[in-house]
MARVODO-892608 format. One record per residue (C-alpha): residue number from 1; x, y, z. Coordinates in steps of 0.1 Angstrom, whole numbers, plus 5000, padded with zeros to 4 digits. Layout:
REM residues N
   resi     xx     yy     zz
    NUM      X      Y      Z
...
END
This chain:
REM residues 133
   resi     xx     yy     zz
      1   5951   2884   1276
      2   5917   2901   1274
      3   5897   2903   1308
      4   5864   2894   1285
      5   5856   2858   1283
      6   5825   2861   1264
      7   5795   2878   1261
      8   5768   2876   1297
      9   5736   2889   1282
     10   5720   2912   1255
     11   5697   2940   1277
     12   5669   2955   1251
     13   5649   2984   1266
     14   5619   2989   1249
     15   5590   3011   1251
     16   5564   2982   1252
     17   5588   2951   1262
     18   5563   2928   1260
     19   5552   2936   1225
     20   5592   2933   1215
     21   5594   2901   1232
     22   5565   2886   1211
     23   5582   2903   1179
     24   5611   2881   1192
     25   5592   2854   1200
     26   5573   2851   1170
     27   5604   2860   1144
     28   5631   2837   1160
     29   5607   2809   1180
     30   5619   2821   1211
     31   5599   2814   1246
     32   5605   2843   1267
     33   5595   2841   1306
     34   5581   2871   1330
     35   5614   2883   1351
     36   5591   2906   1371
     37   5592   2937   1353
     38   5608   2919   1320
     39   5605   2898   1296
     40   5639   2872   1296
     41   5653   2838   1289
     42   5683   2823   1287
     43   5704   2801   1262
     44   5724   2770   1279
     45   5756   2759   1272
     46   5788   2741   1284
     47   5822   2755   1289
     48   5850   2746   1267
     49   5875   2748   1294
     50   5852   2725   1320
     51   5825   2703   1301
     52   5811   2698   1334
     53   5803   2735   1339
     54   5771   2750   1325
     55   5770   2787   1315
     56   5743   2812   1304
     57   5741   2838   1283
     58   5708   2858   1290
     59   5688   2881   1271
     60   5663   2902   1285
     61   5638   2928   1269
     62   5632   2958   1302
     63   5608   2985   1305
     64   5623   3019   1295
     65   5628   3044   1323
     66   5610   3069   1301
     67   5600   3070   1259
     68   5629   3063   1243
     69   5639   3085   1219
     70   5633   3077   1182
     71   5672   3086   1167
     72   5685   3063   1203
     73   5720   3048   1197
     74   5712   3018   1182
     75   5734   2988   1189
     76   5735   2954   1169
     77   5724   2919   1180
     78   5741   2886   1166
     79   5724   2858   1166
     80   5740   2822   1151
     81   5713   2803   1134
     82   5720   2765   1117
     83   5704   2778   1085
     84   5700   2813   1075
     85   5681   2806   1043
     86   5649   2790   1064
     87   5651   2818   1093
     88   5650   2842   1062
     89   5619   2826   1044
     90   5604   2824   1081
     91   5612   2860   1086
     92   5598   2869   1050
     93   5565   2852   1053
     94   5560   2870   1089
     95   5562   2903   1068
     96   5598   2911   1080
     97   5621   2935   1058
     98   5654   2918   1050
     99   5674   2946   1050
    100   5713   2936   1039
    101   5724   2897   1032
    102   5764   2890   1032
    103   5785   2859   1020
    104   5822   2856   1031
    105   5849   2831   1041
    106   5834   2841   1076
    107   5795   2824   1068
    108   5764   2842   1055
    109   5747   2869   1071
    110   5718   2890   1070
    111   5700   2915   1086
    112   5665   2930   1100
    113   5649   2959   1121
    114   5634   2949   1154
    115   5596   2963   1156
    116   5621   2992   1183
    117   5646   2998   1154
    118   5671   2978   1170
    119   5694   2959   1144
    120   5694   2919   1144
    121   5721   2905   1125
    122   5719   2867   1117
    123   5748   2846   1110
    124   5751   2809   1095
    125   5790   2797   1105
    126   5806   2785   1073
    127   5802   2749   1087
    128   5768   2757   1092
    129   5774   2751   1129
    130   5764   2780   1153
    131   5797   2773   1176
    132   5820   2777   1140
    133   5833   2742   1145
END
């Protein structure tokens, strides 16, 4: 039995976090708060095991210790949507590159560059339910 339950949080750094956290804002409708020196917010939910428990998972944009290099690791954000097809059009008309779009038996997917380079990948469950139900 794994010792990881789920995910806790996606931590960007960014050179100018609140210029990402508009991006983000403004690409995926997302209302970030000011967490001091970041940008965060958090998406509510309820735990399968105890419906009477609500979790978090957080997502935070943080002020880089220093410029960030421009060939940085890069590491890759999923995000569930209910319909890919009208976050793409949404993304399009905002000027954003769709760079790589997927069908499978797993959903659709597709993917964009973050104004930092990070990689957002976007996935529609086959049910078109974001929990895969």
């Amino acid at each position: 039995m794994s010792h990881i339950a789920m995910i806790g949080g996606v931590f960007l750094y960014a050179d100018d976090p609140a210029k990402l956290a508009q991006w983000y804002a403004d690409a995926f409708e997302l209302s970030f708060q000011d967490w001091g020196s970041c940008k965060g917010l958090h998406f509510d939910y309820r735990e399968d095991a105890n419906e009477g428990e609500r979790s978090m998972l957080i997502f935070s944009i943080h002020p880089a210790k220093g410029p960030l290099p421009p060939d940085r690791g890069q590491c890759v954000i999923n995000y569930r949507v209910f319909d890919l097809a009208k976050t793409l059009d949404r993304l399009t008309a905002q000027g954003v590159a769709i760079t790589e779009r997927e069908d499978s038996e797993y959903g659709r997917f597709a993917w964009v560059n973050d104004p930092e380079g990070n990689r957002v990948e976007l996935w529609e469950a086959p049910s078109a339910n974001p929990t895969g139900a």
